[in-house]
N, C-alpha and C positions, 0 to 999 in steps of 0.2 A: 329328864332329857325330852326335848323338845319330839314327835311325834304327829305329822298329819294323819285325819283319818283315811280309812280306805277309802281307794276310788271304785269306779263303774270300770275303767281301765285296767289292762295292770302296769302299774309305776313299779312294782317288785324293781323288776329288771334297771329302771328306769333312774329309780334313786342309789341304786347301787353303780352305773355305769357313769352317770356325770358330766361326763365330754363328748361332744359330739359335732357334725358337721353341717351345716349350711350352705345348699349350692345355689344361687341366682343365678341360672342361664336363662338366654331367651334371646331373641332379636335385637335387642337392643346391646346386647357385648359387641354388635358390630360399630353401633352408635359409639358406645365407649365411653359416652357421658353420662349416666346414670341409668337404673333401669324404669326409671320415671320419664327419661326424654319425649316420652310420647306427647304423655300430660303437659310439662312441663314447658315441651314449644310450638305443643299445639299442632302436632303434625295430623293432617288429614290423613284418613285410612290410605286413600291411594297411594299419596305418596310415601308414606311409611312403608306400604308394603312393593312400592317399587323399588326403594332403595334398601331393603331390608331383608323381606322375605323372598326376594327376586336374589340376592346375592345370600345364602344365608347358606355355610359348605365347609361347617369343623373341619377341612380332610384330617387335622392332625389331631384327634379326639381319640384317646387311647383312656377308655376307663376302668383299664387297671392300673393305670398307673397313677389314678385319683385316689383308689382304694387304697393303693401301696402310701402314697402321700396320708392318706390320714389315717389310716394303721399305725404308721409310722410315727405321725404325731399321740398318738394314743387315746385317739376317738373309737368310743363305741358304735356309734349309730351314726348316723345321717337321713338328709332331709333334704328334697329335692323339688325344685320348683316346675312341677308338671305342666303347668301355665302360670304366669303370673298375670298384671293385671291389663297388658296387653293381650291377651287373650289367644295367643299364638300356642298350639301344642308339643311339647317335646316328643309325643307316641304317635302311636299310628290311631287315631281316636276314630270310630265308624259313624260319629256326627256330626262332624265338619269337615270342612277341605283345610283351613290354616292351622297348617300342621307338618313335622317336620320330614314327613315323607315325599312332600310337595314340593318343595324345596328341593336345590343343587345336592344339598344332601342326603336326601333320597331314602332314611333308612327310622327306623324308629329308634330313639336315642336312649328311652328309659330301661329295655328291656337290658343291655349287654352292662348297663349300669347298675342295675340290681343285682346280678349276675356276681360281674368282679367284688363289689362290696359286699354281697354274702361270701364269696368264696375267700374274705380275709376277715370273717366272722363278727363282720359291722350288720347290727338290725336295719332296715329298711324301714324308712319315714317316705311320706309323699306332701310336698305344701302345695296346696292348689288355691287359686284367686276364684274369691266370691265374685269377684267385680269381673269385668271385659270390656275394655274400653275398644272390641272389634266388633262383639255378637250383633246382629240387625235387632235385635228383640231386648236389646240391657239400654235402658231408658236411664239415657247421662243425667244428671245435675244439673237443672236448668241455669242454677243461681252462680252467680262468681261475686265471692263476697257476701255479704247479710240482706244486702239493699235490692239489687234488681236480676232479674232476669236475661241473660242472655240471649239474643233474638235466635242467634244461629244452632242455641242448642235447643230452643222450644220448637224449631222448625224440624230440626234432626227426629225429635222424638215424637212426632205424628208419627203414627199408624204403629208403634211398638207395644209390645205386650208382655212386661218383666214377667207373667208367670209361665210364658216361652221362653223365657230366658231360662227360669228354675227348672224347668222341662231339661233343657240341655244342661244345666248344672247339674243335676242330677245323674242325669245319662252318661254323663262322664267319670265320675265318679264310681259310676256303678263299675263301669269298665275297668276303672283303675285298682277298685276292692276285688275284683272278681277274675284279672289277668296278669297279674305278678306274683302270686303266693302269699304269704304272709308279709302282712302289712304292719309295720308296729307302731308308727304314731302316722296320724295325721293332721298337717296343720293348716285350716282355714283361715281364710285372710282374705278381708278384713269387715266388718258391721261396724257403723259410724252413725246413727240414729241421732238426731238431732230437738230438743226439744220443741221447734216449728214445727216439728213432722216430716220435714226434711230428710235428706242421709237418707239413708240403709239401713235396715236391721231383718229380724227375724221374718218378718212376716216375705221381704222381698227374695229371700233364699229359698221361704218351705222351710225352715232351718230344725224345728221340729221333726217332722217327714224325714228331713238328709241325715238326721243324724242316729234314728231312726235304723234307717236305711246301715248307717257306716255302723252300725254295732250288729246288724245283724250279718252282714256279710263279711268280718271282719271282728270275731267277737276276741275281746282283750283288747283294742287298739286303744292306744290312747290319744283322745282327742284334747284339743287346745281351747282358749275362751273366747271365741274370736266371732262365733257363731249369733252373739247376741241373746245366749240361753241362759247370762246368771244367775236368774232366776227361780230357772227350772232344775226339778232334780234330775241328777243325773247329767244336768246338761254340757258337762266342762269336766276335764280330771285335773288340769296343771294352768295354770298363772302363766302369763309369759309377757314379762316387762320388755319393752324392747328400748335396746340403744342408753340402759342406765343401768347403774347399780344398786337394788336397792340398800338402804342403811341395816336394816333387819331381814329377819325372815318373817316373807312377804303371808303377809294371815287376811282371812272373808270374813268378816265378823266377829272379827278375835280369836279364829283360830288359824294354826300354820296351815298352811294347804303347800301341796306337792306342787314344785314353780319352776321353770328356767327362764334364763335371759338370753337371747339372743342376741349379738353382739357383731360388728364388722371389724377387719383388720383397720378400715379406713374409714372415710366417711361417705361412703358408696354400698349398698347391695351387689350390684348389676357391675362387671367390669368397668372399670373408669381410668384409661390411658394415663390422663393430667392430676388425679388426685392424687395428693403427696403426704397428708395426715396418716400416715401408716403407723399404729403402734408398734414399741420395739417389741421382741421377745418377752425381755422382762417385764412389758407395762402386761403383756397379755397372759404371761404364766402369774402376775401378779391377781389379773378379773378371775382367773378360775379360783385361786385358793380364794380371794374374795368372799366367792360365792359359792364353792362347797363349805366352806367356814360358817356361811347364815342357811342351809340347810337346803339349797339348790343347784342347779344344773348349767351349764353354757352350752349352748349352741353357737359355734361360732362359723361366721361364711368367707366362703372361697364366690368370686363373680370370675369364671370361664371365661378366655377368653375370645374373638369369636372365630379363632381357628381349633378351638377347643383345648387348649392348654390352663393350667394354674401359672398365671405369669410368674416370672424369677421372683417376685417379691413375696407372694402367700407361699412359695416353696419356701424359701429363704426360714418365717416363721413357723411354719409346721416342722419344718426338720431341727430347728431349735428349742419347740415344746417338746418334739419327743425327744430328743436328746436328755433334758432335765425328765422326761416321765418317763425315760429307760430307767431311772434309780429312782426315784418318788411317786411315781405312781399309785402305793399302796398308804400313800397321802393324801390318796383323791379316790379312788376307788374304794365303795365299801364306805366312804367317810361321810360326816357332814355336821354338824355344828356340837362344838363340845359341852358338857354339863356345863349350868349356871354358875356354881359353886367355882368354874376353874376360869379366874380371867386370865385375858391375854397379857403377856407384860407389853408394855411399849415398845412399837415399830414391829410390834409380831401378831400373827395371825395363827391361831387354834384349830384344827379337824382333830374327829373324833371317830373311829370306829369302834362302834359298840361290839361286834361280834369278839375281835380279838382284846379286846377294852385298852387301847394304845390311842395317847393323844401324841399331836404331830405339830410340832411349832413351828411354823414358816418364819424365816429370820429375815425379814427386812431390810432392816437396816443393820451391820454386823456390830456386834460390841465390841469393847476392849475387854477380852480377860472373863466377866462375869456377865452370868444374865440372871433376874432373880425373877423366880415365879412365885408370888403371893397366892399363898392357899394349898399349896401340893405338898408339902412338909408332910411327909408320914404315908402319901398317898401312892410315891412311885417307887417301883423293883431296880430299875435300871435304866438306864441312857446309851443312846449312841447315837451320832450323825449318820442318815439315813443312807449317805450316799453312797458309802463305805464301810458300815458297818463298825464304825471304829466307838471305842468307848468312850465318854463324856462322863466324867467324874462328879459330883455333887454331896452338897453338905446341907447337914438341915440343922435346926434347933431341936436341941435333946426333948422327947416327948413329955417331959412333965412340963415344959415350959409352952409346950404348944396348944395348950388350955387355958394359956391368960389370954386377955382381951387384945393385946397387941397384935397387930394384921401382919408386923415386922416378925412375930414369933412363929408365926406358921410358913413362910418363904424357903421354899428350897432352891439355891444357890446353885447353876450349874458354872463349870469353871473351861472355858471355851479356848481353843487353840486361838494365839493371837491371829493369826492370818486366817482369814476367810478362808473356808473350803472354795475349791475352783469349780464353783456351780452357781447357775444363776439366781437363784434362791436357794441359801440352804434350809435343808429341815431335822429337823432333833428330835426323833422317837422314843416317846416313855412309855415304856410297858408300866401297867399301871399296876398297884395289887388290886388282889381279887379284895 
């Protein structure tokens, strides 16, 4: 069975919990058009922050009932965008003023937010943006495109000094390790280093120093790859592909490393009013077994809206994962990619928990009558549909014959109620023998 080595972090908890949440809030859920709108249409500080952080007042931000929402869906952890890369703070930060005590809303956001999600026994993550497209001292990207220079950003960046910037990246951070309790992952975003010498990386964060820094004040946390430290030892605990699937379990040099993907219900981070790409239930309970199946993790996000709500749509899918993870859970939890030796039959998906040694077949597509597993002849105690607990009968080839060469001789036959169980995936638990 597949096995990453240990990290600098600890993943313990990490690879064992699986599901978790992603929050993009910021200035821009007022915009409602991505949380890139800044970038994207070019808005000048001023006016971004007249129409933004001048109006910017959740009153209806109740973050218990965030935490209840993804309890409910049956996330462990969560992960919250402290600033993203508009550079706007959701805390009361002591080294800036853009920040959300400034603002109509008046109050610091993170604190009653860690609060209710520990009090429904979710770990606490922080995602904070390397970049600031607000700091006076984060020296923009002169170039648009490969070819030329933009006049109006080479004029912007007289008199800046990125290792001011790093100054206050740091500072913030520090604040953030050092004024919420225990921190369990943190995830930087983003190092973009370009072979010109262009982009961002390491040297423009300190990323060394910061990271440095986020183990000492904060020892266990586990950090993401975003830092620009591949490199380095120690510099990264977890992979984190975004916005794909990978085909396998995601390996550094051939071997598996500890990984999640990040994933959006739509095709937005940041609340987005007019985006209508919304995965159903079943496309999104289909990415998680996905990917506890190849030996990783999802992160999946909610974008707030900017009165501070989960719009009716991200409710809608959270209350229909946990619905299917109120009886499948122990499908996902504890799980992750089954031994070589047992493939998947077709239109089905394999977890694996090692502890209690039970493989779990997510049923895809439902059969008629029969499903046949190539390879487990001899290998399973029993069967049942997980949902219910009910028994699932099965036949194998008598064991002297499951020694010939034939791959049809070693199949064990499970013999399935014609009509689909009433769940959105079913899954068929074999206790396996010891």
């Amino acid at each position: 069975m597949l096995k990453p080595k240990p990290t600098v972090g600890d993943t313990s908890w990490f690879q064992h919990d699986r599901f978790g949440l992603f929050i993009h809030w910021g200035l821009y859920a007022l915009a409602a058009r991505h949380e890139w709108v800044k970038h994207n249409e070019q808005i000048p500080n001023e006016v971004y922050d007249a129409r933004y952080f001048k109006h910017f007042d959740p009153d209806l931000y109740d973050p218990e009932a965030w935490a209840a929402a993804a309890a409910g869906a049956g996330m462990k952890y969560f992960v919250i965008t402290t600033k993203h890369h508009e550079g706007f703070c959701l805390w009361d930060s002591q080294v800036t003023d853009y920040k959300a005590t400034n603002t109509p809303c008046g109050k610091d956001l993170i604190r009653p937010m860690v609060e209710a999600f520990r009090g429904r026994g979710l770990k606490v993550g922080f995602y904070h943006s390397l970049i600031d497209w607000h700091h006076p001292h984060y020296v923009l990207d002169p170039h648009i495109g490969p070819y030329r220079a933009h006049p109006e950003r080479v004029r912007m960046n007289e008199g800046r000094d990125q290792a001011k910037y790093a100054e206050y990246l740091h500072a913030q951070v520090r604040e953030l390790l050092t004024g919420y309790g225990k921190i369990s992952v943190i995830f930087y975003d983003f190092s973009y280093p370009r072979p010109d010498g262009t982009g961002k990386g390491r040297k423009d964060w300190d990323a060394e120093k910061l990271l440095r820094m986020t183990r000492e004040l904060q020892p266990g946390i586990i950090v993401n790859d975003r830092l620009d430290l591949g490199d380095v030892e120690g510099g990264w605990d977890i992979k984190t592909p975004e916005q794909f699937l990978p085909r396998e379990w995601v390996r550094v040099n051939g071997e598996p490393v500890v990984w999640e993907t990040c994933q959006t219900f739509s095709g937005s981070w940041g609340y987005h009013r007019d985006e209508a790409t919304w995965k159903s239930v079943e496309q999104l309970l289909g990415m998680l077994i996905e990917v506890v199946s190849r030996g990783g993790n999802l992160l999946l996000n909610v974008g707030p809206t900017g009165r501070g709500e989960f719009d009716e749509r991200a409710l809608d899918r959270l209350a229909g994962m946990g619905e299917w993870m109120k009886r499948h859970s122990r499908a996902i939890y504890g799980c992750t990619q089954a031994p070589e030796d047992l493939p998947a039959p077709q239109d089905c998906r394999l977890t694996y928990n090692p502890t209690t040694n039970r493989v779990y077949v997510h049923v895809l597509a439902w059969p008629f009558q029969h499903l046949h597993l190539d390879g487990f002849a001899g290998r399973v105690e029993y069967a049942q549909l997980l949902n219910d607990a009910s028994e699932i009968r099965f036949s194998e080839p008598p064991a002297h014959l499951r020694t010939s060469d034939g791959a049809d001789r070693k199949t064990l036959t499970l013999t399935l109620p014609v009509v689909k169980p009433k769940v959105t995936i079913p899954v068929i638990e074999l206790f396996m023998k010891g």
